[in-house]
C-alpha positions in Angstrom: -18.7 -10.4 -15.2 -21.6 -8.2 -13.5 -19.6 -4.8 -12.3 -21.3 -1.2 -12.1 -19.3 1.4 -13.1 -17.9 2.8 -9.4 -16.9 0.2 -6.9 -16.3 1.1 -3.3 -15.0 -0.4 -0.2 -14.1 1.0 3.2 -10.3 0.8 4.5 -9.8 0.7 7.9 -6.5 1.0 10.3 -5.1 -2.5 11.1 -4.6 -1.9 15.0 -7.9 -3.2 16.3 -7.4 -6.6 14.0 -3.6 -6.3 15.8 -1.3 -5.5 12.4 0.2 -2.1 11.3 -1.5 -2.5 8.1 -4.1 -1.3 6.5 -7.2 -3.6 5.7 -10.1 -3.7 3.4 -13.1 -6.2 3.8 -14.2 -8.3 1.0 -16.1 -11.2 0.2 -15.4 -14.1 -1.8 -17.5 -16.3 -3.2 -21.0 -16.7 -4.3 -22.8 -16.4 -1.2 -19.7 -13.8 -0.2 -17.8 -15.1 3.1 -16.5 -11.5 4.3 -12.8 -11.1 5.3 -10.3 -8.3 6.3 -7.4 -8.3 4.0 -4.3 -6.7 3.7 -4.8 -3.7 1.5 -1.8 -3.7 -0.6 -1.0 -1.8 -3.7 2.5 -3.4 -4.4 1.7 -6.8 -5.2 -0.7 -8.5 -7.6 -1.7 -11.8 -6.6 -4.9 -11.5 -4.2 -5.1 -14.7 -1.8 -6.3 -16.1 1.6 -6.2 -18.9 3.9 -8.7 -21.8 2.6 -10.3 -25.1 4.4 -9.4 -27.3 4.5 -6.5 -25.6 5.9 -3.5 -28.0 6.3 -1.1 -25.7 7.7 -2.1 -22.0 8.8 -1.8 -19.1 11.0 -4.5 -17.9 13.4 -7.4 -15.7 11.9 -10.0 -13.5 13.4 -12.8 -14.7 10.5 -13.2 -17.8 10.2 -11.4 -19.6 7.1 -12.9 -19.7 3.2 -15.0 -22.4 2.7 -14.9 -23.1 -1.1 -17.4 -25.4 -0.7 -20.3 -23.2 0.3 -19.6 -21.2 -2.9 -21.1 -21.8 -6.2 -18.5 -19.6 -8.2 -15.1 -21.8 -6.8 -13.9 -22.7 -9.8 -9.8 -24.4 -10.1 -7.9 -23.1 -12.9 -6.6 -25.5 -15.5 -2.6 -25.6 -15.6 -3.0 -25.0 -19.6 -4.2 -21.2 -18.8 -2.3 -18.0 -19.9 -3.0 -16.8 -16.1 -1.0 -19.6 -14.4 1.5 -19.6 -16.8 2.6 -16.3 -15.9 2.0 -16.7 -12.4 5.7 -17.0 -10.5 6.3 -20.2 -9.0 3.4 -22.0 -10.3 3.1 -25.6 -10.5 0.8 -28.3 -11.6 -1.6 -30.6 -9.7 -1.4 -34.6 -10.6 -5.2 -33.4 -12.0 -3.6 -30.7 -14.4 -5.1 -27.6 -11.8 -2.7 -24.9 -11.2 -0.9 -24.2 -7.8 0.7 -21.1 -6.6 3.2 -20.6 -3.6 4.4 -17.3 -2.6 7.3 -16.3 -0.4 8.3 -13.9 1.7 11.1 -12.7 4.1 12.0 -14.5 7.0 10.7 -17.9 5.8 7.0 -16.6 5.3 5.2 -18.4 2.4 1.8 -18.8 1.5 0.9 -22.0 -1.2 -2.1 -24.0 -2.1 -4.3 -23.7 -5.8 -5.2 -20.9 -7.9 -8.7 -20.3 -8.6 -11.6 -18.2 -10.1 -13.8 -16.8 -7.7 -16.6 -13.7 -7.3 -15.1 -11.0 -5.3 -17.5 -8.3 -3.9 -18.0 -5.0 -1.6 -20.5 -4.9 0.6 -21.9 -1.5 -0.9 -21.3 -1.5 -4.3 -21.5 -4.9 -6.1 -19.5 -8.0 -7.1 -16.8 -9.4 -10.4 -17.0 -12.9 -11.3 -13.8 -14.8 -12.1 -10.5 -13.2 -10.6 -8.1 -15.3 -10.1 -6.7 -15.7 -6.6 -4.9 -17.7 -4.3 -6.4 -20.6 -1.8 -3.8 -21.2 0.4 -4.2 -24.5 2.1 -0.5 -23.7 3.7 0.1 -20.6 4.9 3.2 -19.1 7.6 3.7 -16.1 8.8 2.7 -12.8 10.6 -0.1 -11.7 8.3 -1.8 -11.2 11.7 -5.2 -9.5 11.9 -6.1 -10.7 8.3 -7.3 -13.5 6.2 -4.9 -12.6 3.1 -3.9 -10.1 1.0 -5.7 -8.1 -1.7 -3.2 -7.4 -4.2 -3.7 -4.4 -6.4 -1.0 -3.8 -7.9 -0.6 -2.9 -11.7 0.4 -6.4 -12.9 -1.6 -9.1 -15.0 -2.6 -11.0 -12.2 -4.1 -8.3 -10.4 -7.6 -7.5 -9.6 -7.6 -4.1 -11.4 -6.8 -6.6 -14.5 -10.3 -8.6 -13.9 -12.0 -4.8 -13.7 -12.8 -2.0 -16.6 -10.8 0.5 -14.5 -9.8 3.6 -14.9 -9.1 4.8 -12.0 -7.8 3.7 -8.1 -8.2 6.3 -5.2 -7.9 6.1 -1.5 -7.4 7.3 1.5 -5.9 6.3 4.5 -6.4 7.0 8.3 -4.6 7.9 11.3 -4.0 4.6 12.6 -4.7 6.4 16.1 -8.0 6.8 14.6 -9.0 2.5 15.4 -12.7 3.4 14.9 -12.4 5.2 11.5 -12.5 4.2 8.3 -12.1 5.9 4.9 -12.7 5.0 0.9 -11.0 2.6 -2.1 -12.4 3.6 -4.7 -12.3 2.1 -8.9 -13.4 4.8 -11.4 -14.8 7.3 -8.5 -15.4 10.8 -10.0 -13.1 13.5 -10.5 -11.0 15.2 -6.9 -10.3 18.4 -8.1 -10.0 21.4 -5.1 -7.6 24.0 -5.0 -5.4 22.0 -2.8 -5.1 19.1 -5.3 -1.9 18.3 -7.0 -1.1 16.2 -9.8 2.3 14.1 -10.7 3.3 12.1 -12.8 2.5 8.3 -12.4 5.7 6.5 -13.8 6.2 2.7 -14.3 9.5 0.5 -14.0 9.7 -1.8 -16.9 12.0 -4.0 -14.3 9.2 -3.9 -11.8 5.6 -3.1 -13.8 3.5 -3.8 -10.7 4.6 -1.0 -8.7 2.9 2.4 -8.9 5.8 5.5 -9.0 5.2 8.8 -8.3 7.1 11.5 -10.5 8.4 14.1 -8.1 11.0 16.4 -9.2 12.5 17.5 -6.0 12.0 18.2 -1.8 12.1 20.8 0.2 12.6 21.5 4.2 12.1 24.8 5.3 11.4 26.8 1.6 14.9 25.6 1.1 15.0 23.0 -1.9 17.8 20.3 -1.1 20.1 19.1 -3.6 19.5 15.6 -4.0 20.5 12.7 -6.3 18.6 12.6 -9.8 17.9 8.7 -9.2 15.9 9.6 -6.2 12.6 9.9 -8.0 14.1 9.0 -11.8 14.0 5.1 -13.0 17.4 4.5 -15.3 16.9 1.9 -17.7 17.9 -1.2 -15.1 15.1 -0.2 -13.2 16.7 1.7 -10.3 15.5 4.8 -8.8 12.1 6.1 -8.4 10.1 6.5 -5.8 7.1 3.9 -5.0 4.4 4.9 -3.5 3.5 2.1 -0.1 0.5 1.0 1.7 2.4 -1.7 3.4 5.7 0.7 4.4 4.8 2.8 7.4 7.6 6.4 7.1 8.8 7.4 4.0 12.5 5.8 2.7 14.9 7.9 0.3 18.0 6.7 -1.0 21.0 6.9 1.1 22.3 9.9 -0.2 18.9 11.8 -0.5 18.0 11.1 3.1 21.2 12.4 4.6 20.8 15.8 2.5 16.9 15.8 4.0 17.8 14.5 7.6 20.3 17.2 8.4 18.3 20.0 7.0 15.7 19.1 9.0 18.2 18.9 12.2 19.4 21.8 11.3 16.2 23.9 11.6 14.8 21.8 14.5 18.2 23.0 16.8 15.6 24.7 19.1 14.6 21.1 19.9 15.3 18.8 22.7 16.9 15.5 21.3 16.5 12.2 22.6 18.3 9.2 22.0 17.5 7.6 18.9 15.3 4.2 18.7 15.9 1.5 15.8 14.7 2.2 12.7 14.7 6.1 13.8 18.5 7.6 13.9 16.9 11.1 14.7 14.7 11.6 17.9 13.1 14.3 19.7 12.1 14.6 23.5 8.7 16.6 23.2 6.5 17.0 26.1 3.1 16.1 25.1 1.2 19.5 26.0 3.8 21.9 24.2 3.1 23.2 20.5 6.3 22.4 18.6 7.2 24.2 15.8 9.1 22.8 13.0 10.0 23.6 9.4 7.3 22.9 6.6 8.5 19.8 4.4 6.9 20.0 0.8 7.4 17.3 -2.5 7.5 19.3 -6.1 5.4 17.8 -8.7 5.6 18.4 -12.0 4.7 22.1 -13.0 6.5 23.8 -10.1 3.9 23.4 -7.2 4.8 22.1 -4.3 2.8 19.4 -2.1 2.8 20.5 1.6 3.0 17.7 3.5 1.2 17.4 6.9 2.9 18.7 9.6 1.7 15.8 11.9 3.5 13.3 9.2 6.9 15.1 10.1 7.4 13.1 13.3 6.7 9.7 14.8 5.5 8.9 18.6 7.6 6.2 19.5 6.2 6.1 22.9 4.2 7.4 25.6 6.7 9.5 27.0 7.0 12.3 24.5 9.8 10.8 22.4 9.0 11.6 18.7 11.4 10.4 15.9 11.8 12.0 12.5 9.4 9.8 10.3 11.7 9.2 7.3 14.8 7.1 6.8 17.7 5.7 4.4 16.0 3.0 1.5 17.1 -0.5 1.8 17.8 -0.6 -2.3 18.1 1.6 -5.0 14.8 3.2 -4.7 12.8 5.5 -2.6 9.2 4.6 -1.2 6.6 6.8 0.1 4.9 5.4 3.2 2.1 5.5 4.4 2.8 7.6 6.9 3.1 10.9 4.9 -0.1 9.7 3.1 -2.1 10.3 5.9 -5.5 12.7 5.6 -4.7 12.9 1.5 -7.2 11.4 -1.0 -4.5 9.8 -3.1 -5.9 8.8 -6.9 -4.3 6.9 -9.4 -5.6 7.8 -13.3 -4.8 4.8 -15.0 -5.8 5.8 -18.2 -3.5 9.0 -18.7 -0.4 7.7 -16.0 -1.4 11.0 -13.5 -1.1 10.2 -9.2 -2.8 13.3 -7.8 -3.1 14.1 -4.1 -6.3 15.7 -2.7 -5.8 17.4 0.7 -9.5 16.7 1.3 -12.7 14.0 0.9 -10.6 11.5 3.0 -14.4 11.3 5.0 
């Protein structure tokens, strides 16, 4: 495994690829084939569309050639990896396949494989395991795959002597921007950094958690539901941080308490009519300054995170109509989106379980 101490890559805003996520480009393979990929810190199994492509969506690179790489190597069915690989399978030639699914039918399938990932700055790691999907459905428009760094065995934090993940994450106004992942970059510390703590869910160990202890609209703290940032012992509750969720989700109960405080000191506020997924909206004429109560997260010595005030409300369109950006959870959970993350350098210390969010060096 040849890997220098920091890696690098840039992340960039999905809307010039035509996708709401967030992308990273990589190469795989030994020469690398470059690809945008799905930047996504919730799952673990990194894969992409391969020839010879039986069934796939449309790309904008063209698809992974295994056979112009000298590091494509198939994993034996026998291996610890693809035994604990969900939904693995077995070729008639003992190699191990892999099929994912999604909502709404989407699926990806084909082998599982060793291969050399690399960035184009900062060097390359032999043998992580990773999907070549010969069969892929789906919208994963604007990307080749999905690199999956989440915190489980299969991930490629797991093929890597890491100690920590940072990032940041652009406006996605911002099409011709890009900004930083990172794997054991130095030390963010500023007076505007704050530190929680990183939880895990033993129900769910490949998501990242952030250890907030309470919200706050206006100065005013809201009473809100313990479960909304604390994991019982069945897994529910917590809040997981998101690359792939676009406004922040709380729990039913917690986003009702938030919601109407916010309402209540926005009253000075036009309202519009709301606009699915939004249920709160806002007519605001582009060329007025709007002024609207601070909303701040408590970590875990008392300070609070302030977050920005342009991650407070969402354009919906062109014509002034800007929707609160947070909503009601879909599950027992809470997620932070993207959304509120952006212009924060957001760095995950693996090695003593601290998230800490740096106001600054998002260049």
């Amino acid at each position: 495994m040849i890997q220098p101490d920091f890696l690098s890559g840039d992340v960039f805003t999905g809307i010039t690829q035509g996708t709401n996520d967030y992308i990273v480009k990589i190469g795989v393979g030994q020469p690398p084939q470059f690809f945008y990929m799905i930047f996504d810190i919730e799952t673990d199994v990194t894969w992409l569309q391969c020839q010879p492509c039986i069934h796939c969506y449309e790309q904008p690179d063209s698809i992974f050639d295994p056979s112009l790489s000298s590091s494509y190597t198939l994993i034996s069915c026998e291996t610890k990896r693809c035994n604990i690989l969900q939904n693995s399978s077995c070729s008639v030639d003992g190699y191990c396949k892999y099929k994912i699914s999604y909502n709404d039918g989407l699926y990806t399938e084909g082998v599982f494989v060793n291969e050399t990932i690399s960035f184009e700055n900062s060097g390359w790691v032999n043998k992580v395991s990773l999907g070549c999907g010969h069969s892929s459905q789906g919208t994963f428009v604007g990307s080749a795959g999905t690199f999956g760094l989440g915190r489980g065995p299969l991930s490629f934090l797991s093929r890597i002597n890491v100690s920590s993940m940072s990032y940041c994450l652009v406006d996605h106004n911002w099409v011709y921007s890009s900004a930083t992942l990172e794997f054991n970059s130095p030390s963010y510390n500023n007076d505007n950094s704050f530190k929680a703590k990183l939880l895990k869910n033993p129900k769910m160990e490949n998501l990242y958690y952030v250890g907030f202890t309470g919200v706050s609209v206006g100065s005013e703290r809201i009473i809100i539901p313990n479960s909304t940032f604390l994991i019982d012992p069945y897994g529910n509750g917590g809040m997981i941080v998101s690359t792939g969720i676009i406004i922040t989700r709380l729990e039913i109960e917690a986003y009702n308490a938030v919601r109407d405080a916010f309402v209540a000191k926005t009253q000075h506020l036009e309202r519009a009519k709301a606009l699915y997924p939004f249920d709160t909206c806002y007519n605001l004429p582009a060329k007025n300054t709007v002024e609207l109560p601070i909303m701040e997260f408590e970590v875990n010595d008392g300070k609070m995170w302030l977050l920005p005030k342009e991650s407070y409300l969402y354009a919906v369109d062109d014509n002034g109509t800007f929707c609160f950006a947070f909503g009601p959870s879909e599950g027992p959970f809470s997620i932070l989106g993207s959304f509120q993350q952006y212009g924060t350098r957001v760095t995950f210390d693996l090695t003593n379980s601290v998230i800490s969010l740096h106001t600054l060096y998002c260049n």
